[in-house]
C-alpha distance (Angstrom), angle and dihedral (degrees) to the residues before:
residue distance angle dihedral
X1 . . .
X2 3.87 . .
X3 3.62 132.1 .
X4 4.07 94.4 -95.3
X5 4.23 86.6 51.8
X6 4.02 83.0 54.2
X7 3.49 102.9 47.2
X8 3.82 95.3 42.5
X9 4.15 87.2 57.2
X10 3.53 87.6 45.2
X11 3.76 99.2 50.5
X12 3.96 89.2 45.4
X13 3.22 91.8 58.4
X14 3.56 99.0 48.9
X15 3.84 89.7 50.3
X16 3.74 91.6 51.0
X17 3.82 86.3 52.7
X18 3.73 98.2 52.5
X19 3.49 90.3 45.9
X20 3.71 101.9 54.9
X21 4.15 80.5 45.4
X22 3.50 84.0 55.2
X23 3.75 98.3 48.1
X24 4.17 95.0 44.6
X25 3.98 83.8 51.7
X26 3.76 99.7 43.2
X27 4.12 80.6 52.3
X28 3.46 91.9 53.0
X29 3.48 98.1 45.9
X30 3.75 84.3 57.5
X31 3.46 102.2 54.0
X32 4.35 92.6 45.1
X33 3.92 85.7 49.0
X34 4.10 88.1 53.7
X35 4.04 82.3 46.7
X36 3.37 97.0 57.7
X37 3.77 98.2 39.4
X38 4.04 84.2 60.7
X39 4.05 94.3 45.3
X40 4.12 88.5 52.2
X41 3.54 92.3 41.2
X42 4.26 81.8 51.4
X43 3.52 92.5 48.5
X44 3.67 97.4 39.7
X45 4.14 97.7 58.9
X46 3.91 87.9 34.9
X47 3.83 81.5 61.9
X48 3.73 97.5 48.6
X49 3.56 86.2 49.8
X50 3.94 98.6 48.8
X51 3.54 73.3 45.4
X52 3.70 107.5 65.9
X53 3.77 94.3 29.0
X54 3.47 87.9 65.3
X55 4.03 94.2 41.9
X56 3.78 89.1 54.3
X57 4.08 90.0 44.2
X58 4.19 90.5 56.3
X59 4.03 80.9 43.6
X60 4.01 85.1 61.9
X61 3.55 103.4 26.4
X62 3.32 104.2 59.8
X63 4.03 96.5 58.0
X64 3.58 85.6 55.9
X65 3.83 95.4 47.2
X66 4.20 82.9 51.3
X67 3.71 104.7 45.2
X68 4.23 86.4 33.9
X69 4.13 86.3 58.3
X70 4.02 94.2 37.3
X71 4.19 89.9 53.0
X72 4.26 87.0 41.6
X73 4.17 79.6 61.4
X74 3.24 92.2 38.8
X75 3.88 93.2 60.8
X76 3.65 92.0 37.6
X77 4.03 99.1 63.6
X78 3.75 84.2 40.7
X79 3.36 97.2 62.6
């Protein structure tokens, strides 16, 4: 074996290295990519739902705030 035989096995095997590092990562990546799809999907109907309850609470809230002020006059120019 010569020096050229030696570095050839030794640069295959390096490159077979690197690219099963590169396949386990590229997996990985996957599979965090999928986990963050779910989270924002999550977050995103979570915020349509925070969304409307709080639509539908102003709906409410702001007859009461009305007819709460009117009877606080009310009282006042009864008294």
């Amino acid at each position: 074996m010569d020096a050229m035989e030696i570095l050839v096995i030794i640069l295959s095997t390096f490159l077979a290295i690197f690219l099963l590092v590169g396949i386990i990562l590229t997996v990985l990546l996957v599979r965090v990519t999928q986990q963050i799809k779910r989270i924002t999907g999550t977050a995103e109907r979570t915020a349509s739902t925070i969304e409307s309850a709080v639509t539908n609470f102003t709906k409410v809230s702001s007859p009461l705030v009305i007819a709460k002020m009117v009877k606080d006059e009310f009282n006042k120019r009864r008294k």
